[in-house]
C-alpha positions as CSV (number, residue, x, y, z in Angstrom):
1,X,4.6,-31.7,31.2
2,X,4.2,-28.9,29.0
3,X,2.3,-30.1,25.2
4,X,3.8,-28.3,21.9
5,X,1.2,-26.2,20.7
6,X,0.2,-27.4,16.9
7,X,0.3,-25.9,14.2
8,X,-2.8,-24.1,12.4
9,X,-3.7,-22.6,9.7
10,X,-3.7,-19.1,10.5
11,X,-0.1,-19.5,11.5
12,X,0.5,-21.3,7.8
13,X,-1.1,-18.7,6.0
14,X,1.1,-15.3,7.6
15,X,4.3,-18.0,6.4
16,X,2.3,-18.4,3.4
17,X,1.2,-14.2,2.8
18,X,5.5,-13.3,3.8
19,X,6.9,-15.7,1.8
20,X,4.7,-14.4,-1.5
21,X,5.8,-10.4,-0.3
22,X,9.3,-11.3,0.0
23,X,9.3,-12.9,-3.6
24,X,6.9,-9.8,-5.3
25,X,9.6,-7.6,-3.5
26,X,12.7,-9.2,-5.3
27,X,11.0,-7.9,-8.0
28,X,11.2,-4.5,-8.9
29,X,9.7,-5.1,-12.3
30,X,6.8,-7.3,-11.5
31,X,6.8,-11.0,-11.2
32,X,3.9,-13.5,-12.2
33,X,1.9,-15.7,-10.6
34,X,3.5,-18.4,-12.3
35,X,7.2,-17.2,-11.3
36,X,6.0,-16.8,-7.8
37,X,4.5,-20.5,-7.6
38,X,7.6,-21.5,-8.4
39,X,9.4,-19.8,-6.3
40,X,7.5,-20.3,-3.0
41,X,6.0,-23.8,-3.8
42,X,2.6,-22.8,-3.2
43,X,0.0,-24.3,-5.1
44,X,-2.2,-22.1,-7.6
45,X,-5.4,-22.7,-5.5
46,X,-3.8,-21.4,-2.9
47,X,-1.5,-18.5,-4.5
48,X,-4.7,-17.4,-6.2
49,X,-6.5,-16.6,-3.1
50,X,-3.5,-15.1,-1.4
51,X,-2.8,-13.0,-4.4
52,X,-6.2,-11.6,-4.2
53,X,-6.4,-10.8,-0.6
54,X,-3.1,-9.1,-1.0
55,X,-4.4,-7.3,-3.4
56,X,-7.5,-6.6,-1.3
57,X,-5.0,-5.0,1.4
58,X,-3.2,-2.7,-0.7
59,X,0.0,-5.1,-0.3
60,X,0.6,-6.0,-3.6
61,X,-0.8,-4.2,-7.0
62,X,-1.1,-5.7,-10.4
63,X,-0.1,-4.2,-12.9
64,X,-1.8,-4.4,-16.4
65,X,0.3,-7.0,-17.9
66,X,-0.4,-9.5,-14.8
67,X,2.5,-9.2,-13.3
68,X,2.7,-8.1,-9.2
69,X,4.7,-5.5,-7.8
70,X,4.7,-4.3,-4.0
71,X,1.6,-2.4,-2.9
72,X,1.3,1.0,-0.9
73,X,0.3,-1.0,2.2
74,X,3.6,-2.8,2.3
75,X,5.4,0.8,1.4
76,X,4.2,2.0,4.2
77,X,5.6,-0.6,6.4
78,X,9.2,0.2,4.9
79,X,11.0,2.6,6.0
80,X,13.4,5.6,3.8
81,X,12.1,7.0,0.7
82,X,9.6,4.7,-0.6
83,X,7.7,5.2,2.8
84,X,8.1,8.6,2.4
85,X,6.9,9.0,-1.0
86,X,3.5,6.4,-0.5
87,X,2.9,8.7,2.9
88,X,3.0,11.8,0.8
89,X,1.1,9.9,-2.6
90,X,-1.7,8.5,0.7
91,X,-1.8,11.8,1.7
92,X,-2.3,14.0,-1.4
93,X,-5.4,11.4,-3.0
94,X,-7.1,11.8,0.4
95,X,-7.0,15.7,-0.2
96,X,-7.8,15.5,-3.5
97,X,-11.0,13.2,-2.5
98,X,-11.8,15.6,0.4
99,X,-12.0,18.3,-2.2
100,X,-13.7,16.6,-4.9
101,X,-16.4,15.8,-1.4
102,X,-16.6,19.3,-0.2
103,X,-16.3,21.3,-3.1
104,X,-13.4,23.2,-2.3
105,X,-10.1,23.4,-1.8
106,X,-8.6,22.1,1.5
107,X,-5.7,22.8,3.2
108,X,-3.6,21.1,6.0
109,X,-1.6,24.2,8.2
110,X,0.2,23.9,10.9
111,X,0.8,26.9,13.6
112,X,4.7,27.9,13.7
113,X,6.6,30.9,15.9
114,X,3.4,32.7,15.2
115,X,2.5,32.1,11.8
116,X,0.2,29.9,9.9
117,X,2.4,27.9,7.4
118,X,0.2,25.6,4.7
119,X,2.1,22.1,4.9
120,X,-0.4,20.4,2.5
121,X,-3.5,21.3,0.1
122,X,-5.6,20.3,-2.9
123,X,-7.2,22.8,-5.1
124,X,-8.6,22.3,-8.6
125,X,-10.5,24.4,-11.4
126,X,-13.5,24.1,-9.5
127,X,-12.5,24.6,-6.1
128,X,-9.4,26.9,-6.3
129,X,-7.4,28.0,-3.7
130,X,-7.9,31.4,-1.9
131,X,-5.6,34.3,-1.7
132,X,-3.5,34.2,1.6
């Protein structure tokens, strides 16, 4: 005879963590944390330290009036433009703090039919970019 396995708590808190995502994403403009209590039922103890660890994660962002919007982490998951756009956003602060690092600019090329084509770079006023 086979038991049903019980539920936990790790299993409540993903149920918990997707249905707070799936509310902040309905919500283009930012939602509060009072709006999303309501709409998920959750209660503020717990919201609260959801809200924080999704922040934590990079899968929802606060903006300056309190309100939540979706993070880069959960762009990234997406697919189409937005995806797109937080790849290329990821991408370009991680030049830009390899630069600021290193002292100069850095470049990401890529070796095509014979020729060295620059895909991506970050160059500033004290580490500009050399001639070709």
């Amino acid at each position: 005879m086979a038991l049903k396995p019980e539920p936990t708590a790790p299993f409540h808190s993903v149920q918990y963590a997707l249905r707070v995502l799936e509310t902040i994403s309905r919500h283009a403009d930012g939602v509060t944390d009072a709006q999303i209590a309501r709409e998920t039922g959750l209660p503020a103890a717990h919201l609260t330290q959801l809200l924080s660890m999704l922040r934590r994660e990079g899968y929802a962002q606060q903006l300056a009036d309190g309100a939540y919007v979706v993070g880069e982490s959960l762009l990234l998951l997406g697919s189409g433009a937005d995806r797109s756009r937080a790849l290329c956003d990821k991408l370009q602060r991680t030049l830009d703090q390899l630069r600021d690092s290193v002292g100069a600019a850095v470049y990401i090329s890529r070796y095509i039919d014979g020729e060295v084509k620059i895909l991506h770079y970050a160059d500033g006023p004290l580490a500009p970019k050399v001639n070709e």
